[in-house]
N, C-alpha and C positions, 0 to 999 in steps of 0.2 A: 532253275528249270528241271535239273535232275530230279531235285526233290521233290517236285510239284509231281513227277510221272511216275514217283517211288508210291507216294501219297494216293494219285488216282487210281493206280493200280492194286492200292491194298483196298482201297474201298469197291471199287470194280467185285474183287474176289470174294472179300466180305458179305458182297449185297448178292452176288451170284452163287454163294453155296449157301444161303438160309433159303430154305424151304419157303417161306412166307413169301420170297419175289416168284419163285414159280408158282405160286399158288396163287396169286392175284393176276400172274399171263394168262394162265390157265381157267380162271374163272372170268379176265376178260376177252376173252377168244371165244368162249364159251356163250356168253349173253350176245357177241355182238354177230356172231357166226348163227346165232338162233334168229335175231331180228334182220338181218340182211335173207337167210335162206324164205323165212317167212315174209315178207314184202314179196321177194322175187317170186317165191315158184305160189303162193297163195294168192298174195297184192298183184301180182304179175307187174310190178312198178319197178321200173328200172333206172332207179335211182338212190343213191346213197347220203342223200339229208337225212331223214331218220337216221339211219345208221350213224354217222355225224352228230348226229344232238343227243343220240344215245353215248355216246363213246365220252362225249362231255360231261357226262351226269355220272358216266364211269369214275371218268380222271375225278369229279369232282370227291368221291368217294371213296377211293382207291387211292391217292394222291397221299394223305392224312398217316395211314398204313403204310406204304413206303419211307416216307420220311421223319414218322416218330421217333424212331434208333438213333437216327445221325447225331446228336449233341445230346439227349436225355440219359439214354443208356452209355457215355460216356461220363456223363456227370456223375451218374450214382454212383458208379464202381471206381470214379476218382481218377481215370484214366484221359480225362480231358488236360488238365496239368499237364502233364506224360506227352503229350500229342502237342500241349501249345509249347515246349519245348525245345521241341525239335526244331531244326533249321528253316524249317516252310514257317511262313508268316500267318494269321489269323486268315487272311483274304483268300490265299493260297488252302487254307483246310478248307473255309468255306469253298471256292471252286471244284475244289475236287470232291465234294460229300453232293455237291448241287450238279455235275456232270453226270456223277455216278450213277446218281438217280432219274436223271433223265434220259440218260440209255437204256435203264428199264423201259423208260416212258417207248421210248424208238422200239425196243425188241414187241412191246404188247402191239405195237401199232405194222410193224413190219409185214407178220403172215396177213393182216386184213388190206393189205395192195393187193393181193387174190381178187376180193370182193369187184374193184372196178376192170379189172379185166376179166372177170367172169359176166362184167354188164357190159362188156364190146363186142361179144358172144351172141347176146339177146336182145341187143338193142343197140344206141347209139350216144352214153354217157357224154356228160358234158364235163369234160377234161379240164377246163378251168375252175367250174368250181368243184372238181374233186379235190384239185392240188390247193383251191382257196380254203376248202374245208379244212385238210392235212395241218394246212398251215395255221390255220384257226388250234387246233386239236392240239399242236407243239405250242404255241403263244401260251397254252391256258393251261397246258401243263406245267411250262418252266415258270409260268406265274405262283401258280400255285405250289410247286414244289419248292420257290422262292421265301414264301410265308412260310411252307410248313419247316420249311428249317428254322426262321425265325422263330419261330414258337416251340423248336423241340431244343433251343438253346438258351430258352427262358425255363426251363425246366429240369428236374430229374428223373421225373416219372413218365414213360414215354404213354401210359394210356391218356396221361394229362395232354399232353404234346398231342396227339392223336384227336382228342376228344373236341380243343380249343380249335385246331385247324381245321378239323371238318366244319366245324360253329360256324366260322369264320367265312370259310367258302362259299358255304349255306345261303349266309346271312349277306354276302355281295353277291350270291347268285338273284336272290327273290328282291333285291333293294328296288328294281325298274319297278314292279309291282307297288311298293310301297310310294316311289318317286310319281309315278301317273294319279294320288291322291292329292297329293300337295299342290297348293297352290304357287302360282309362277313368283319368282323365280325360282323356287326350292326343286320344285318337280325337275327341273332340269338339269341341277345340280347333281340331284340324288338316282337321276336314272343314270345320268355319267360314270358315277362310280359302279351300276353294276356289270358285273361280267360278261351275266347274258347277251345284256342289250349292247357287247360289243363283241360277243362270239357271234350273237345272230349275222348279221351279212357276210361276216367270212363262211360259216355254213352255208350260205347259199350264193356263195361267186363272188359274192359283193367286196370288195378292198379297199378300206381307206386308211388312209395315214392317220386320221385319229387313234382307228382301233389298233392298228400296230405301237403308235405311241403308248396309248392306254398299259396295254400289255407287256410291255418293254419297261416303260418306268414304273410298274406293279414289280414285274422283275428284280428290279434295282434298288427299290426299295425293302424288296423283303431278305436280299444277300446283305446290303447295307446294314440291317437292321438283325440280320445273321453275324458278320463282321462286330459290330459293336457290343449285342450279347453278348460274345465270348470274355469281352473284357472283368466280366461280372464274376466274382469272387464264388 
């Protein structure tokens, strides 16, 4: 356990003095503080779905960029050896490079709690599905920061890392689009797997234990699949 807190905390420090995590808080505060002030004081709309499906399309693109580092730029420089070493086990790196970066996810998301108390102000927000949305927002970040570790641990090059994960997101964001062409059974299969079509009702209140499953064993699978990378010479 020692080790596990020695371990998150060098990653913690490591992801919080590169310039590249403030710069992506800072570029997402920036887009999402533009389309909340715009809805409210222009839309006069007092509500934070848009702001939520925006902040998705965020992480989805933002996500890729934070966790390229974690296992590629560890490879090149040969300092991955060096770290599986140590007394903390494979599961134990993974957890802490996949914490690390999802407290970034919490710090971008933290100043825009403002947003809905600034719409208790001007109107009468509907509290459940802010905190539905929130939680939608966390599910699909630690999903996909899940993957992009796996993919930044299949590699050296972290633009590679980078490049694949975004792919990837991309291409389980728009699947519902391609699944509503296919014929049944298919269509239903392939809209399941996409993201969207299971961030959609958390963004708007909506809660089901599918979509939590969904997002939970996407999760598990892409630290699993982080976990087993590392064993790769």
């Amino acid at each position: 356990m020692n080790g596990f807190r020695a371990m998150l905390g060098k990653e913690l420090q490591a992801l919080y003095t590169s310039p590249l995590a403030w710069a992506v808080i800072a570029m997402f505060l920036l887009l999402t503080g533009y389309t909340f002030s715009a809805w409210l004081i222009v839309g006069q709309n007092a509500s934070l779905v848009r702001v939520i499906h925006q902040s998705a399309v965020l992480l989805l693109l933002f996500m890729p960029v934070i966790t390229m580092r974690a296992f590629a730029e560890e490879r090149r420089h040969g300092t991955l050896a060096l770290l599986l070493s140590t007394p903390v086990d494979e599961v134990a790196v993974v957890l802490a490079k996949f914490l690390a970066s999802l407290s970034l996810v919490c710090a971008m998301l933290a100043p825009t709690l403002l947003y809905p108390v600034l719409l208790d102000h001007f109107g009468h927000p509907d509290w459940g599905t802010v905190q539905a949305g929130y939680l939608g927002l966390l599910l699909l970040a630690a999903a996909l920061c899940a993957l992009g570790l796996f993919l930044s641990a299949l590699t050296t090059n972290q633009l590679v890392a980078a490049v694949t994960s975004l792919g990837l997101g991309m291409l389980m964001w728009v699947l519902d689009s391609l699944g509503r062409m296919l014929p049944a059974p298919f269509d239903v299969l392939v809209v399941n797997t996409s993201l969207i079509a299971h961030f959609t009702p958390l963004s708007v209140g909506v809660v089901y234990l599918s979509d939590l499953g969904y997002f939970l064993s996407l999760t598990a699978l892409g630290l699993l699949g982080a976990v087993r990378a590392l064993a790769r010479p």
